[in-house]
Backbone as CSV, one residue per row, in Angstrom:
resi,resn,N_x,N_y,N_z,CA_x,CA_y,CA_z,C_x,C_y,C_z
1,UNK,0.836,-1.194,0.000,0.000,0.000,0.000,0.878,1.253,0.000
2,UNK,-0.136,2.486,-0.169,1.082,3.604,-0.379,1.463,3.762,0.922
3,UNK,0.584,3.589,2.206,1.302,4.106,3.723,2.395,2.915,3.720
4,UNK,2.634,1.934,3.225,3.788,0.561,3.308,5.131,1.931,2.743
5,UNK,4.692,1.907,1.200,6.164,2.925,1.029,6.062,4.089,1.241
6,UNK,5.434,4.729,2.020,5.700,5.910,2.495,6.579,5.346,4.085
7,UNK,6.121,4.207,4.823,6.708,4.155,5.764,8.513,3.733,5.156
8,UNK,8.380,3.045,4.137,10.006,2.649,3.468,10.365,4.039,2.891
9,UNK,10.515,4.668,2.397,10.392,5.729,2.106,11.138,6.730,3.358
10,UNK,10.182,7.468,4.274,10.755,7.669,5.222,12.287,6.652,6.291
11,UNK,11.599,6.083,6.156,12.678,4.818,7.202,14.302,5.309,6.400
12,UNK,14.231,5.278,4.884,15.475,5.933,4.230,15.697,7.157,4.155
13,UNK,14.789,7.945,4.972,15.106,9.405,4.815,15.860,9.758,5.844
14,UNK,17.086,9.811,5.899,17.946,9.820,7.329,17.713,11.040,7.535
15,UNK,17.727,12.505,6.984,17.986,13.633,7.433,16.289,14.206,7.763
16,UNK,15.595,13.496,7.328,13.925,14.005,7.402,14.102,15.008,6.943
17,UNK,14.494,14.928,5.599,14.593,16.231,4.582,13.296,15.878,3.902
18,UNK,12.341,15.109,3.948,11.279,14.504,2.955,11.307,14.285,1.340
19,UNK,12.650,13.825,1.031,13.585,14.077,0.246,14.333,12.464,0.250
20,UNK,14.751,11.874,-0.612,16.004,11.079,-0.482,17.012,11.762,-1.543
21,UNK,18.337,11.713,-1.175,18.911,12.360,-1.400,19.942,10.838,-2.156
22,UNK,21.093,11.148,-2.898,21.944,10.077,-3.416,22.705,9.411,-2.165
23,UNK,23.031,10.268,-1.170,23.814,9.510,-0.036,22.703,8.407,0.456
24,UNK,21.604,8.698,0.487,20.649,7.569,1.168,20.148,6.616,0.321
25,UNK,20.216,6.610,-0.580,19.955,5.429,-1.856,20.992,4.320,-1.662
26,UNK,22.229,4.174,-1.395,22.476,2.609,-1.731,22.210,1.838,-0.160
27,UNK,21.609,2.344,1.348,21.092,1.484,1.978,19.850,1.044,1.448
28,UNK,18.969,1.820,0.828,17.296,1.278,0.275,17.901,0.357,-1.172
29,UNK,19.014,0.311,-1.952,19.051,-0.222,-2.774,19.387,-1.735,-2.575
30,UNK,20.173,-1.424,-1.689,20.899,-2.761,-1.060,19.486,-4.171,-0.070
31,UNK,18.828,-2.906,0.518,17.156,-3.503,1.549,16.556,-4.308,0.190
32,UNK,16.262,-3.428,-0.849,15.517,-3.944,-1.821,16.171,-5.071,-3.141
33,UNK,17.369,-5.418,-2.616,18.193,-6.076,-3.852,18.773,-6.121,-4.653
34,UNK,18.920,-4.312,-4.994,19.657,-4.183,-6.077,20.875,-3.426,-5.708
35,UNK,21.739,-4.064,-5.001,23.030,-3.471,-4.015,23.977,-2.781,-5.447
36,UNK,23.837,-3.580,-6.450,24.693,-3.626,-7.894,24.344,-2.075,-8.441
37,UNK,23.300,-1.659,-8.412,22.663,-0.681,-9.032,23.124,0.814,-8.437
38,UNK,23.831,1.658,-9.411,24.270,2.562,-8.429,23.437,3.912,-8.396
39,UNK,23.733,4.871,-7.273,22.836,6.042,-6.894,22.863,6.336,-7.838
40,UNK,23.663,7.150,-8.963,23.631,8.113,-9.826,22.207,7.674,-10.644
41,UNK,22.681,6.239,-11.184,21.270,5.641,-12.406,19.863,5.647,-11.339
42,UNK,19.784,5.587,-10.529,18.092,5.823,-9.902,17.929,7.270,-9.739
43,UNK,19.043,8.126,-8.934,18.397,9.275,-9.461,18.360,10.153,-10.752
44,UNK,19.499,9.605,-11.430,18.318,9.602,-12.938,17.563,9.099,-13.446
45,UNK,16.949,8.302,-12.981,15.758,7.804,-13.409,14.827,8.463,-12.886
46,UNK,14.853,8.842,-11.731,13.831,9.095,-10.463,13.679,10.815,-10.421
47,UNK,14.744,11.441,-11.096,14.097,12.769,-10.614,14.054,13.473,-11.600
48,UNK,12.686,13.745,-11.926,11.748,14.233,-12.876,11.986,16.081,-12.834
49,UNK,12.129,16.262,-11.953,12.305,18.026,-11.617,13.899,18.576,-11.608
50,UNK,14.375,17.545,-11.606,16.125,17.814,-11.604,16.495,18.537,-10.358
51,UNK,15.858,18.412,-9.252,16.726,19.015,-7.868,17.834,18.382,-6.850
52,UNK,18.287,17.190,-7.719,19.142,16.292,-7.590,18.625,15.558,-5.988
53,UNK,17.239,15.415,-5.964,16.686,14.315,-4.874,15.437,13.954,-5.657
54,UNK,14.814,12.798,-4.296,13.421,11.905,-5.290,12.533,12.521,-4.095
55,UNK,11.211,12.933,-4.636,10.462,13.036,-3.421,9.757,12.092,-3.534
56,UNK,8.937,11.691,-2.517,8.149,10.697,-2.025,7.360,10.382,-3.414
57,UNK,6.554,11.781,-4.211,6.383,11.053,-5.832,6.808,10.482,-7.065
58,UNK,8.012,11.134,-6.468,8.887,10.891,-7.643,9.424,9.218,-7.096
59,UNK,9.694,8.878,-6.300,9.477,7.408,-5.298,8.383,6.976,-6.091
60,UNK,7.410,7.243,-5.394,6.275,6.438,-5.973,6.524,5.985,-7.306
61,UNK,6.426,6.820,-8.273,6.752,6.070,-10.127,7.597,5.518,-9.638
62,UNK,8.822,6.091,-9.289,9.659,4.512,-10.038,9.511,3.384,-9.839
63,UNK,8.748,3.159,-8.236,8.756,1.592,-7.768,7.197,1.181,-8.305
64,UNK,6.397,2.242,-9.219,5.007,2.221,-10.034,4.043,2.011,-9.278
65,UNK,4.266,3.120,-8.397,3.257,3.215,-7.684,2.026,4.349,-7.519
């Protein structure tokens, strides 16, 4: 459900910037399996506005939600 990744989501937001930022991406990458996959390629994938973080929507698409 969306409160499931909003709670994953937060849980990786170390600074409670409401924000993930590239430093906090390879613990959620690594939780979710893809340890191989590096920050740079998700947040290009992931950030649609270019403020070099994902917000919680920009989260949402990528994991298609």
């Amino acid at each position: 459900t969306r409160d499931e990744i909003k709670a994953f989501f937060d849980q990786h937001d170390d600074d409670k910037s409401g924000t993930l930022e590239k430093n906090e991406l390879p613990p959620l990458l690594k939780e979710i399996g893809l340890e191989g996959v590096q920050a740079d390629q998700v947040l290009a994938a992931a950030d649609e506005n270019g403020d070099g973080k994902i917000s919680f929507d920009e989260f949402c698409k990528l994991v298609g939600v």
